[in-house]
Structures are given as C-alpha cells and as structure tokens.
C-alpha positions in Angstrom: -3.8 1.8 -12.9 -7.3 3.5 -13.6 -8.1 6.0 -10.7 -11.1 7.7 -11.4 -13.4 4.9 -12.7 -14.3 3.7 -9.2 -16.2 7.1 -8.6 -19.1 5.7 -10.8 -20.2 3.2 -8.3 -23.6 4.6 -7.2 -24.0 6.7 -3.3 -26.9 3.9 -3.2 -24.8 0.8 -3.7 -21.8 2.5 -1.1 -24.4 3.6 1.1 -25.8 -0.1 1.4 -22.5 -1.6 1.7 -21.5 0.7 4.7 -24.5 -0.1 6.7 -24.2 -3.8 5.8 -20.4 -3.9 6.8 -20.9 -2.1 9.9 -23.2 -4.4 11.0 -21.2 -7.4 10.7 -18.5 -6.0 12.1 -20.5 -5.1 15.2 -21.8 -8.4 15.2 -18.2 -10.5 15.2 -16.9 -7.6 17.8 -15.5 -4.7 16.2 -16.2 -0.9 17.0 -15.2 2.2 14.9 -15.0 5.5 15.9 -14.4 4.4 19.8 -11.9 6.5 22.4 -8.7 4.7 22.1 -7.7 3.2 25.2 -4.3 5.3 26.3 -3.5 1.3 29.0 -3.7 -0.3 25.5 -0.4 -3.1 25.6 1.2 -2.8 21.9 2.6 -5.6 20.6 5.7 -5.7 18.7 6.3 -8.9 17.7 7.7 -9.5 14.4 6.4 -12.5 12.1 9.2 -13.0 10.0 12.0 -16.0 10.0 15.6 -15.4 9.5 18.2 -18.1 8.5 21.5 -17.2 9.1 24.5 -19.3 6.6 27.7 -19.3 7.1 28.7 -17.0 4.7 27.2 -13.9 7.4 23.9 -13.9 4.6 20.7 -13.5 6.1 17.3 -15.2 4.4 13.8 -13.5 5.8 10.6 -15.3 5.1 8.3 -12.2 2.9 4.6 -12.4 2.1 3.1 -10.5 -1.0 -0.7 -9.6 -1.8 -2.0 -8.8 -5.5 -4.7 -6.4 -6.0 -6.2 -8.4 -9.0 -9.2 -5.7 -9.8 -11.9 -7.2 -11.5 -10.7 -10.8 -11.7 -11.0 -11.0 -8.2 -14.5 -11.5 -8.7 -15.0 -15.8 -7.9 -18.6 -16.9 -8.5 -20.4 -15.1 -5.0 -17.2 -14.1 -3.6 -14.2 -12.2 -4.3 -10.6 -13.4 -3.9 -6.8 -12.1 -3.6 -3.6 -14.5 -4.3 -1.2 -14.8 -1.4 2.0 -15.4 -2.3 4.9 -16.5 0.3 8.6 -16.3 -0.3 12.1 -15.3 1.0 14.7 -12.2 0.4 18.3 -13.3 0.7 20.6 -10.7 1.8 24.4 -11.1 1.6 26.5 -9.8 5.1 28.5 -6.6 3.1 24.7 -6.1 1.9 26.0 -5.8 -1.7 23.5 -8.9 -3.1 20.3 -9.9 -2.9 18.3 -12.8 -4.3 14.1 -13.4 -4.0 12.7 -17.1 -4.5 9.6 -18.7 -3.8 9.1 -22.3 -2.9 7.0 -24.6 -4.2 3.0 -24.6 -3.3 3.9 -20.9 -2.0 0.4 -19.1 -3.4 -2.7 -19.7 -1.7 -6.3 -17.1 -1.6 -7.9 -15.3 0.8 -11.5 -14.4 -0.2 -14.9 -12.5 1.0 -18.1 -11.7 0.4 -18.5 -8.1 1.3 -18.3 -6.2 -1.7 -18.8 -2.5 -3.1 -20.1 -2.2 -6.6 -19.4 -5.6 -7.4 -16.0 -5.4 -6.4 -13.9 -6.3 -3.7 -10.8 -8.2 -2.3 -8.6 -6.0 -4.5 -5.9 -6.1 -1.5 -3.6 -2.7 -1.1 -0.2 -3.4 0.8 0.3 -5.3 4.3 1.4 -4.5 7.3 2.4 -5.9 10.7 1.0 -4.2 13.4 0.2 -5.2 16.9 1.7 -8.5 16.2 -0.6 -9.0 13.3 -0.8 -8.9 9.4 -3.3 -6.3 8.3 -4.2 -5.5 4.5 -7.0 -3.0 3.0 -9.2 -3.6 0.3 -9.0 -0.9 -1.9 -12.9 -0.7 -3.3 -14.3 -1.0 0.7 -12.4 0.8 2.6 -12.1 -2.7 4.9 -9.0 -3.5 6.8 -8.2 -6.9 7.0 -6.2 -9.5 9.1 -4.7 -11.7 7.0 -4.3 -15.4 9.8 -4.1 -19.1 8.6 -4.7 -18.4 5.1 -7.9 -16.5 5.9 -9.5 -13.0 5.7 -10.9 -11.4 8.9 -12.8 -7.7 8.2 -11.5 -6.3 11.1 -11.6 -1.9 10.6 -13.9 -0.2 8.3 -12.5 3.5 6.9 -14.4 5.6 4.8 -13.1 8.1 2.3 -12.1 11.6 3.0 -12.9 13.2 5.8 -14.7 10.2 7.3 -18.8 11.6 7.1 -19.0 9.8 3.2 -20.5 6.6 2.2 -18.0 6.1 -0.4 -14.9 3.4 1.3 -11.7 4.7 1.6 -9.2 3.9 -1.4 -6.7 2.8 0.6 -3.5 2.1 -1.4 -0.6 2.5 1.5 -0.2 1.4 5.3 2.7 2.2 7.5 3.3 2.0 11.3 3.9 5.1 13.4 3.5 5.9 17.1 2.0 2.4 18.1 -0.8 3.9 15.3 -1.9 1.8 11.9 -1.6 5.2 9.4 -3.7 4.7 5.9 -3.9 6.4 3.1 -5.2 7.0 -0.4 -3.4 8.2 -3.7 -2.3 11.6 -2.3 -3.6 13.4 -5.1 -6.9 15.5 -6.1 -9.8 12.9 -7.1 -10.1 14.1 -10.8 -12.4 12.9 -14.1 -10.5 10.6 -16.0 -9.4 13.7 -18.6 -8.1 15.2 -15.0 -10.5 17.9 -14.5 -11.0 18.1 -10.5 -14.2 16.6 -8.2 -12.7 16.5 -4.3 -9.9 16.5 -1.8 -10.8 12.8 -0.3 -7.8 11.3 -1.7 -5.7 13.6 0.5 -7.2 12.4 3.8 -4.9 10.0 5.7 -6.4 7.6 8.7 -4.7 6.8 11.9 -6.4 3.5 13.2 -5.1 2.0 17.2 -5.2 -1.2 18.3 -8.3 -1.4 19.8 -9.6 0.2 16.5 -10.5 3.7 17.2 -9.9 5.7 13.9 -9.1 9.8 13.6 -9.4 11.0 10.1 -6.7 13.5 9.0 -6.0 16.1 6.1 -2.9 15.3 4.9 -3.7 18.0 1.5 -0.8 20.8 2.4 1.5 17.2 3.1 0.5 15.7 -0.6 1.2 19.2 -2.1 4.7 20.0 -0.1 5.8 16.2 -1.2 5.0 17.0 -5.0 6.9 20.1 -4.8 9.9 18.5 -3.6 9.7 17.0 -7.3 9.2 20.3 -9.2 5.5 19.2 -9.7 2.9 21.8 -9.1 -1.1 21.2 -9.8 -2.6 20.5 -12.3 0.5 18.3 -12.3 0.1 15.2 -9.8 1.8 12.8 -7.9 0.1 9.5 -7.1 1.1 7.5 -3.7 0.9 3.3 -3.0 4.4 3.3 -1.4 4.8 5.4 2.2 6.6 4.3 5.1 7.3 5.8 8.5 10.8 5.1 9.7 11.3 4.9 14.0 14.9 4.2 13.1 15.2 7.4 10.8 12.4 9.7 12.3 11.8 10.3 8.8 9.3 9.8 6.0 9.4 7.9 2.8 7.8 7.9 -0.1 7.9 5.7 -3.3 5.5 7.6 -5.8 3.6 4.8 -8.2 3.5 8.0 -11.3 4.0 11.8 -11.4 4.0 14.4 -13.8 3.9 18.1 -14.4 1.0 17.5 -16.7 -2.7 17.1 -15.5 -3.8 14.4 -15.2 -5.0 11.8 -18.2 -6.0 8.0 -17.4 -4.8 7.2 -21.3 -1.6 8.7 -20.4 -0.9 7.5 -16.7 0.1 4.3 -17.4 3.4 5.6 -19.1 4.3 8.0 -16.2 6.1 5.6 -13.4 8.8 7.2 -11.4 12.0 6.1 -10.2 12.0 8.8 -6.9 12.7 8.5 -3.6 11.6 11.5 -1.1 12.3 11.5 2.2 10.8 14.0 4.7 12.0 15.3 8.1 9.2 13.6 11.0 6.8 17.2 10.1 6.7 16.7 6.9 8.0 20.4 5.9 11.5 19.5 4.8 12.5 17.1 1.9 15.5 14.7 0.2 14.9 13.7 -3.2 16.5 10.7 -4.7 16.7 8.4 -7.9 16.6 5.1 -7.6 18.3 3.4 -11.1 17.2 4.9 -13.9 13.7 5.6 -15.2 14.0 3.7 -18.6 10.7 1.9 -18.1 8.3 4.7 -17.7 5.7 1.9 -17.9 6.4 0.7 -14.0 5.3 2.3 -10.9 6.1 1.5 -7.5 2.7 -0.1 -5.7 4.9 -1.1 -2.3 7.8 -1.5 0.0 9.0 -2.5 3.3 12.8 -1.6 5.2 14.9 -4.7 5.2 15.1 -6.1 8.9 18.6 -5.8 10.4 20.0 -3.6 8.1 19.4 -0.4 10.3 16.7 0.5 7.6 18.9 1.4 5.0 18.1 -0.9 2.8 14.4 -1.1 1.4 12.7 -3.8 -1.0 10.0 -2.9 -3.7 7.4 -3.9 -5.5 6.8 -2.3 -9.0 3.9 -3.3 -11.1 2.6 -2.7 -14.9 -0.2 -1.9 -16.7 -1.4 -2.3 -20.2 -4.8 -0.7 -20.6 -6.0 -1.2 -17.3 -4.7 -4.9 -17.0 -2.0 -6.0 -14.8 0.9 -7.1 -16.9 3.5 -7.7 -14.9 5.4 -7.0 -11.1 8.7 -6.8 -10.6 11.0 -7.0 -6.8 13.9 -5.1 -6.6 15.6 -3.8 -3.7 18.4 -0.5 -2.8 19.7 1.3 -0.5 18.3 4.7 0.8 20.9 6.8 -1.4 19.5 5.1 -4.5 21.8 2.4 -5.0 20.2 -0.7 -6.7 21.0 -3.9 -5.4 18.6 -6.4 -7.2 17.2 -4.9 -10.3 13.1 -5.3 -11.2 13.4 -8.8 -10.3 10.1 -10.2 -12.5 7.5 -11.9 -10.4 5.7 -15.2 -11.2 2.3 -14.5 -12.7 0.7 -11.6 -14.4 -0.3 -10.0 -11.7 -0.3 -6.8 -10.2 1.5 -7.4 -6.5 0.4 -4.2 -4.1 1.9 -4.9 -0.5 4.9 -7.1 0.7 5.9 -7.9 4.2 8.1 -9.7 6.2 6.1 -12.5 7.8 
C-alpha cells in the first residue's frame, strides 16, 4: 500500500472538504467535539447469526469491506464492495472453513470526497449495536445499515486542529469507547525521510459522538520495539484490537522493518507477528503466526472469533503489486500462533480492509 502519496492533496482542497462535511453533518444531526454524556445507555448487541449442527460446529454470519483506492471513483460518486459471508468453526476448534453465498456482494457509495477520493473503507466495527466503518481519505466514520452509507463522525488527522482527515486504518472497541487509529508510524516522504507525528495520534469517539484526540507516539515506538525495530525502521498498523476478555492489546502489523522506510520496497515487507500488550501498553508478547514465506502479504484486519473465549482470531491479509490490489486472503489461528485455516484466497482482486461478525 502507498502511504505517503495522499499527503499531496492540497490544504485548500482538505480545508474545503472539512467545512463542507461538517456542515452536513450538522445538518442530518451530528455534533463533534461535544461533552460525552456520562447517562449515555451502551448498547451491546451483537449482529451476527450462529448455526449450531450436530456435529458441536458453529457457523457465524461475517461481513467484509474493500478499500478499493482509486477505483472507487463511480461517475459523481465514490463506492466500496460489501461482501457478506460465513466462518465455520468445528467444536475441538481444530477446523475452520469461509464461504460466501450467492448474490453475497453489494456497494455502499458517497459523495463526500477529499481530493477526488473517497469511500476507500478501513475495517468495521460493531459498536453501540451498530456497524461503523472509516473512510480512509476523509477521516469520515460511517454506519454501514440496509446496504447504505450514513457519515455519521468526522476525525481529523493528528492532534485534531488540522484540515487534513484522519487516515484511519484500524477500529476496535474499548471502555464503551469507538478507538481509531492511523498507521502507527512517522508520516514520511515516500524515500522515508520524516514530515510529522499525525499518524501516531489515536481517537476515542462515544456514542453520542464526542471525540478526544490522543498521542499514542511513545505506544507506536514501545510496540515496534517489542519487534527489535527501532527508527528509522517502522512498523505500519491496519490490524489492532482491544480484548475485554484478555485486558490485553493486539496487534497484527500490515509491514515492518528495521530499514527506513521506501514505498518501492514496502510492498515486499508483510509480517507474520502477533504482539500482545498488557492493558498500559508498557509490557509485550511477541508471536509468529505460520511462517513469513510470502513477504508480499500484510495483515489489513481481524476480529476474535465469538464463543471461543477470544482465543481464536480471523484475518484478513491483502497484496499489492505496484500500488494495485492483487489479492486478499482469510485465515484464521489461535492466540499462540497456531494456524487453523491457511490464507484462504478471497473472491475478486481486491484489497479487503475490515471484517466483522454481522
């Protein structure tokens, strides 16, 4: 994935967009920046099916988002592919299967756009009793309901005074909070030498909206470390999850390396790690997942599978060939690394970013 090309658009062009967006959202009823309400009822209702057999296997209904960059652009608007399936899990939780059933894709589209880009859709999450999803080149949140798009949350990058959107690339659930962040590394030129910190900045959103803006730069550098990887050496995040079950952390990095950073090199530098991290982030496990024959795939998502006391976590992995999406693959293990289903390939040639079960 190219990072640092989307720091071209001009501070005209984002500026416009802000004020535009926060508009309409004003208009259909949203507010940013409000006090949360502490009497807020969370919900925490879960929109997934489960079909039990016979056998003690268990099927959940998932849903899966691409981010498909610039072909997301459709005529005036710009769109995302939806795709709905199920996980199969067998009862010693030794097997697992992923199919899709027929007339299982649909899009979700918009016309709020930043640089002539938008709808590039960055993981899901169920929060509140809802499906929520961020476009990665506006900093919008989205509900995804009834095979629509609602803006719902506008986030800007960094530390939350910038016109530039947020490059959100993660969500998780912590705390009855929506968490969202960015790559997790130091926004760099494409040869790697450095700009800002705004990458590093993390969001907390609650229900009714509000949104805190948090530095999450000594976190980003104490994960990376847990890897042996010091700067100029980076570590790019799409794949963090907060555990309740756990009280831990876990992170999926999409590349690392202990060399700076190079756009023509990225591509080949996907990582098959695991680190988890104590609830303060200041202590660390690290863990390999399979091997890391295919240097070429980087994790972009992942979700704990229900009813399995999160020990068992699904993932999405994606590919690149010169910036285009090649391929996406499923695969899903256990929490010490063991591999259940292996890079299960995905329909399409597209680059899958978020999966949930819904």
């Amino acid at each position: 994935m190219s990072t640092e090309t989307g720091q071209k658009n001009s501070n005209f062009l984002n500026f416009l967009l802000f004020g535009f967006v926060t508009a309409i959202a004003f208009y259909s009823g949203t507010q940013f920046n409000k006090p949360a309400d502490p009497q807020a009822q969370i919900s925490h209702a879960s929109l997934y099916s489960v079909k039990k057999f016979d056998d003690g296997a268990k099927e959940f209904s998932i849903v899966l988002v691409t981010d498909l960059d610039q072909d997301s652009k459709d005529g005036k608007k710009w769109k995302s592919l939806v795709s709905r399936g199920y996980l199969k899990v067998s009862a010693d939780q030794k097997h697992a299967n992923i199919h899709f059933d027929e007339n299982s894709e649909y899009y979700v589209d918009t016309n709020i756009a930043a640089g002539g880009r938008a709808m590039e859709l960055s993981d899901l999450a169920v929060f509140n009793g809802k499906l929520y999803s961020i476009d990665d080149r506006t900093g919008l949140i989205y509900q995804i309901s009834d095979k629509k798009a609602i803006p719902w949350v506008l986030l800007n990058d960094g530390p939350g005074n910038v016109h530039k959107g947020l490059k959100g690339e993660w969500i998780t659930v912590k705390d009855n909070e929506l968490i969202v962040g960015g790559l997790g590394k130091e926004w760099t030129t494409t040869e790697g030498e450095y700009v800002n910190d705004h990458p590093m900045w993390v969001k907390h959103v609650s229900a009714d909206g509000a949104v805190h803006h948090e530095n999450w730069k000594d976190v980003f550098i104490r994960v990376r470390r847990a890897a042996g990887i010091e700067y100029p050496g980076y570590m790019i995040h799409e794949a963090v999850q907060w555990s309740p079950i756990h009280r831990k952390w876990f992170f999926l990095p999409r590349r690392m390396s202990t060399d700076k950073y190079s756009e023509a090199e990225d591509e080949s530098r996907g990582t098959n790690v695991l680190i988890i991290g104590n609830e303060s982030l200041t202590d660390f496990e690290v863990v390999r997942v399979g091997s890391d024959e295919h240097k070429s795939r980087g994790f972009s998502a992942f979700q704990f599978v229900p009813n399995t006391h999160h020990q068992l976590i699904v993932a999405i992995k994606s590919e690149e060939k010169d910036g285009k999406p090649v391929a996406s693959y499923a695969s899903v293990f256990d929490i010490h690394g063991n591999v259940i289903l292996d890079d299960f390939q995905l329909h399409g040639p597209y680059k899958y970013e978020g999966i949930a079960f819904a």
